[in-house]
N, C-alpha and C positions, 0 to 999 in steps of 0.2 A: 825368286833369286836366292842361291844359295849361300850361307852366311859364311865368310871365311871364318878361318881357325885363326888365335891369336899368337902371336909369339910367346913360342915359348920361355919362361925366365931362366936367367943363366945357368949352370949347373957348376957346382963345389968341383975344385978339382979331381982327379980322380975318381970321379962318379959315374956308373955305368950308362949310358943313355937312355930314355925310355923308349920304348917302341911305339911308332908312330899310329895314331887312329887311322883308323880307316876312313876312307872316303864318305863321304853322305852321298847315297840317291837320289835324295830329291828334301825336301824344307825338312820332313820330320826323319828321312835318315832310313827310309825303303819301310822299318816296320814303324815306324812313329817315336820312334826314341832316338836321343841323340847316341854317337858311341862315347862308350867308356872311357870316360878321362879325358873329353874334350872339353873343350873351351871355347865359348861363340861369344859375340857380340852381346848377346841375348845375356849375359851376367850382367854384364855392364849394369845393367837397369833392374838390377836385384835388391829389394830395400834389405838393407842392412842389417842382422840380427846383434841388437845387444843385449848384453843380460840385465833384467830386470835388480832394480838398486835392492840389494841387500839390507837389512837393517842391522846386520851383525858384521862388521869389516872383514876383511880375508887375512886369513896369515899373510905374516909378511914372510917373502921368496927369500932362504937362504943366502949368506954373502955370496957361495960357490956355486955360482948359479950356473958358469959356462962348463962343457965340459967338453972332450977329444971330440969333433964330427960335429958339434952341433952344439943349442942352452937348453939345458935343461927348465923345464917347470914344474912349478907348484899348481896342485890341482886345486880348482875352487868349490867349497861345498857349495851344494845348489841354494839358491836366495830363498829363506825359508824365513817366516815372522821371529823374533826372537822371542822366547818364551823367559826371556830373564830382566824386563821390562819393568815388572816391579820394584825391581832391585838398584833400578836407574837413580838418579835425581835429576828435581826436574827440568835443570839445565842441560842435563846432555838428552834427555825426551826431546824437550824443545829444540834442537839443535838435530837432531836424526828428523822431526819432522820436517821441519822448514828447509835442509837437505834431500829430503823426498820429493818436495814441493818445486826442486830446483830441478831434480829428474829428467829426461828425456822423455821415459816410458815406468814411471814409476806403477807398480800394482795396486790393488785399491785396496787389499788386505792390509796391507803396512802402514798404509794411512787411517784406518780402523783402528789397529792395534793401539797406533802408537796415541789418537784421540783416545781409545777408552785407559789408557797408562796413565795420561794426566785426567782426565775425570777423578782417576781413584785419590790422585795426589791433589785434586781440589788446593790447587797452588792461581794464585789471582796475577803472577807473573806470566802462567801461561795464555792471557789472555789474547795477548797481537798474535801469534801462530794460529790460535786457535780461530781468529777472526778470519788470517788469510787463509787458511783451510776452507771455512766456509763460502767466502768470497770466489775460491777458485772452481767450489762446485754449483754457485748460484743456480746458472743459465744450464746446464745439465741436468739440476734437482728438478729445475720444473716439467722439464720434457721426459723423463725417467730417472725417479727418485734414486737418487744417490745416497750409497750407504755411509760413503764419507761425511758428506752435509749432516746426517741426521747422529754421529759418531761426533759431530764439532760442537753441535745444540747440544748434545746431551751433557758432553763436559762444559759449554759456557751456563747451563743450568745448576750445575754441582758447581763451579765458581763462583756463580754467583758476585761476578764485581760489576758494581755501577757504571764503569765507565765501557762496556760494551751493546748499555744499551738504546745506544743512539745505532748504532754500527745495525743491531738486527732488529731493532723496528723498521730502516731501511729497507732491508732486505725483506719483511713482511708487507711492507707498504708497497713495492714496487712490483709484485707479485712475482718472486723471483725464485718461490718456494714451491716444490709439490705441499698436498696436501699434511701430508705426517709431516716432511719439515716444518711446515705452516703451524700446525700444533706445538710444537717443540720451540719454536720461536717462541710463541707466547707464554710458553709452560716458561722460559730464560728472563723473562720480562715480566711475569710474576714474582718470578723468584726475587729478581733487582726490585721489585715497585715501582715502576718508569713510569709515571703519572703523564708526561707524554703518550704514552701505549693505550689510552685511553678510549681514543677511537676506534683501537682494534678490537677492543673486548664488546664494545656496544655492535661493531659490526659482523662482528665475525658468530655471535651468540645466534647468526641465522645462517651459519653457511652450510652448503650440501654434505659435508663429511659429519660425523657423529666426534671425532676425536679431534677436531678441530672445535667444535662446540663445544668439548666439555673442558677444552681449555683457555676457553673464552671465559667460560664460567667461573675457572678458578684464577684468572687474572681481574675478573672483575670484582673478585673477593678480597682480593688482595690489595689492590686500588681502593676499596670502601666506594664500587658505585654503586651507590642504594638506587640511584633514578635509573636504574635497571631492573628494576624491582617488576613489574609486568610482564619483563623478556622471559624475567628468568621463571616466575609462575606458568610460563605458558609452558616451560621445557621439564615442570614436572611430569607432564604427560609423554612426554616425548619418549619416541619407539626405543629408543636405543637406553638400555638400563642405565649405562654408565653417565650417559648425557643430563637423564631424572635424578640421578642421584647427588650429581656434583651441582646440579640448579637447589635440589633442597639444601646440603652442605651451606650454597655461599648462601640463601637466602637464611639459613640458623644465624652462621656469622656477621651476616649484617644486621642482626638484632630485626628482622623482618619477619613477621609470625607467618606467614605464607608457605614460608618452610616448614611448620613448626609439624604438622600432621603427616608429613611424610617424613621427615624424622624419626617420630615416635612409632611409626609403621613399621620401617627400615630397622630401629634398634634390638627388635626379638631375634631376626634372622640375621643380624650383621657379622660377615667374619671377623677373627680376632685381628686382622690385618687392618681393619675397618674402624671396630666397636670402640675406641680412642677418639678417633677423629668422630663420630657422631656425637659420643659424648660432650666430647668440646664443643659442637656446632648448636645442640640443645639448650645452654646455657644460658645466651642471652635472650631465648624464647624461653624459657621452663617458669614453670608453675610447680604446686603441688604436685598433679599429677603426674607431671615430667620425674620428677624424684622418684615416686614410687617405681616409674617403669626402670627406671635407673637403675634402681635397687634392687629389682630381681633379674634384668641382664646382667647386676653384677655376679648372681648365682648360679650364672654356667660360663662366665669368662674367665679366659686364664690370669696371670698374675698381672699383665701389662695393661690387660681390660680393665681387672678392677683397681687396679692405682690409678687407670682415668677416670673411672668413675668416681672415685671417692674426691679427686682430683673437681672433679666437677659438682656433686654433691655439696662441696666446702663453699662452691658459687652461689648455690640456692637459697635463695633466704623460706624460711615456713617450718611447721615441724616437723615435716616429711619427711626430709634431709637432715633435721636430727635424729629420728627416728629408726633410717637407715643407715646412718655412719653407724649407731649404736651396734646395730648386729653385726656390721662390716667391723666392727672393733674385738668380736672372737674369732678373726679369723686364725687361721694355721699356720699364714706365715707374718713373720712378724716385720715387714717390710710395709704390709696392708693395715696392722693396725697402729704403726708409728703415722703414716700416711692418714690416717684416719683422726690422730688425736691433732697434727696440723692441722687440717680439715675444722674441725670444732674449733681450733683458736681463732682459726679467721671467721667462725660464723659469731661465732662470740655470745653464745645463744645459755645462760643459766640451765636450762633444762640438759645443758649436755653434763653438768659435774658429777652426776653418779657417775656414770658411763668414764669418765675422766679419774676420778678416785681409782676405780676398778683397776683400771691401764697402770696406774702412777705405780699399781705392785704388780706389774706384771714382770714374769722371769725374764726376760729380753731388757737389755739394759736402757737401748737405743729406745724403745715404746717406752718402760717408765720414766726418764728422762723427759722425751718428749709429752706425756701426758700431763708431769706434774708441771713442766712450762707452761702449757696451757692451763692449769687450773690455775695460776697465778696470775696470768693476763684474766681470767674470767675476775679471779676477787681485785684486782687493781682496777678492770672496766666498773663493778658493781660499785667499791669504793667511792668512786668519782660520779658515778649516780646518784648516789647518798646525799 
């Protein structure tokens, strides 16, 4: 059956007529196309093209907008991310997202953007947008990971506010997560220390993903669950480096010696991105020989290394760690060996006072300062020995 033509709409007066289509042959029109500038039925049931929500608003259209024949328009630039985001505050972020959220056909780039916008603004106001962002990509993330979902974790992690994390243990709990969301949840839930979340870390420190386990790892460090103390011995071996490393990490930080040889393994080759956090983790396990090793990863780390080290050296009790604050007290710059003379105040160790006299004349004002404080706390501790 052949589809009639529609009426044509009225024409402005004085308007030339248009010349009428030609006839169709048969459904598709003899060669399979309809003619030119017809009109069938078949629009009728055309889904409707809008344009995708802007996150940058449109000019507003001129007062004189009509003009002789017809109205004039203002063209709209094409819906592009705004790159001036940072410069927002973050009430009108929050206010273009949860606008976007209200969208018809919103794009998934703008909801990206505008998540990683308040991540950097780490503002605890943004916390309900951010929650219903997540909530809207639940049931989507698990079937194909959505970039938005894992764009909402990663700013409710840099928030870091307590009261979201009932909202996405739910959302962990109810398996509502691909796997990276899955991680990134718990990475949001260490961050808060949801002592609730607690089942997730004992559970999840076996699941089939490697970066889901190693963020099981680091929320069960976070929580202090020692009676994981087996899970996580067993994932020193574990194939995946990252998953070995974060199991030795929490077992250091839970003062759990389990850790302690893969630690001191891991500290010669550790990147400078790293060799901080090892140091810390070392601590509540270290002995003697943990100092010495200390002490000469501090001889090829850069500045930020070794203010952890000496940072952690000043934890160690023995003469090790006085031994190597001493030589970490010539260094070059003088940030390492003010750091170094705090160190010796909190070990509070006599054998450190040469080493502290030396400091109290050093040319940097910030070290002599700080060393002669410390040799006053060593003779006011000794005083009260007496």
């Amino acid at each position: 059956m052949d589809l009639l033509p529609l009426p044509e709409p009225p024409r402005p007066a004085g308007s030339r007529p248009r010349a009428a289509a030609p006839a169709a042959a048969g459904k598709r029109g003899g060669g399979g196309r309809r003619g030119k500038g017809a009109r069938t039925q078949g629009d009728l049931f055309a889904w409707p093209r809008r344009p995708a929500l802007a996150l940058r608003p449109p000019e507003a259209a001129p007062e004189a907008a009509v003009a002789a024949g017809g109205a004039t328009t203002v063209a709209e630039p094409p819906p592009t991310v705004d790159e001036s985001l940072a410069a927002l505050p973050t009430a009108a972020l929050m206010d273009r997202l949860a606008a976007l959220m209200d969208a018809d056909r919103p794009a998934m780039a703008a909801f990206v953007a505008l998540a990683d916008a308040l991540e950097r603004m780490r503002a605890r106001a943004a916390r309900p947008v951010l929650l219903r962002l997540a909530h809207r990509f639940a049931g989507l993330d698990r079937e194909a990971a959505a970039t938005a979902m894992r764009a909402a974790l990663r700013a409710l992690a840099r928030v870091a506010d307590p009261a979201c994390a009932t909202a996405v243990t739910d959302l962990a709990t109810l398996d509502a997560l691909s796997s990276e969301s899955l991680a990134l949840a718990l990475e949001v839930l260490a961050a808060v220390r949801h002592r609730p979340a607690a089942p997730l870390a004992r559970r999840h420190l076996r699941h089939e993903d490697a970066a889901v386990r190693t963020a099981a790892c680091r929320l069960a460090r976070a929580l202090r669950l020692r009676e994981t103390a087996a899970a996580l011995e067993g994932l020193l071996t574990d194939p995946a480096p990252a998953v070995a490393r974060a199991a030795a990490l929490t077992l250091g930080g839970l003062a759990l010696r389990g850790g302690k040889q893969a630690l001191e393994a891991w500290l010669p080759t550790a990147t400078p991105l790293d060799l901080p956090e090892v140091a810390t983790a070392l601590v509540p396990v270290a002995d003697d020989d943990t100092a010495v090793l200390l002490g000469r990863a501090a001889e090829r780390a850069d500045l930020p290394g070794r203010l952890a080290i000496v940072a952690a050296l000043g934890q160690i009790d023995g003469r090790a760690a006085v031994t190597w604050l001493g030589r970490l007290g010539r260094d070059r710059k003088p940030e390492v060996r003010a750091a170094v003379c705090e160190a010796l105040e909190k070990l509070a160790d006599l054998a450190a006072a040469p080493v502290l006299r030396e400091l109290a004349a050093d040319e940097d004002s910030r070290v002599a300062e700080a060393a002669q404080q410390a040799l006053d706390a060593l003779a006011e501790a000794a005083a009260e020995d007496w």
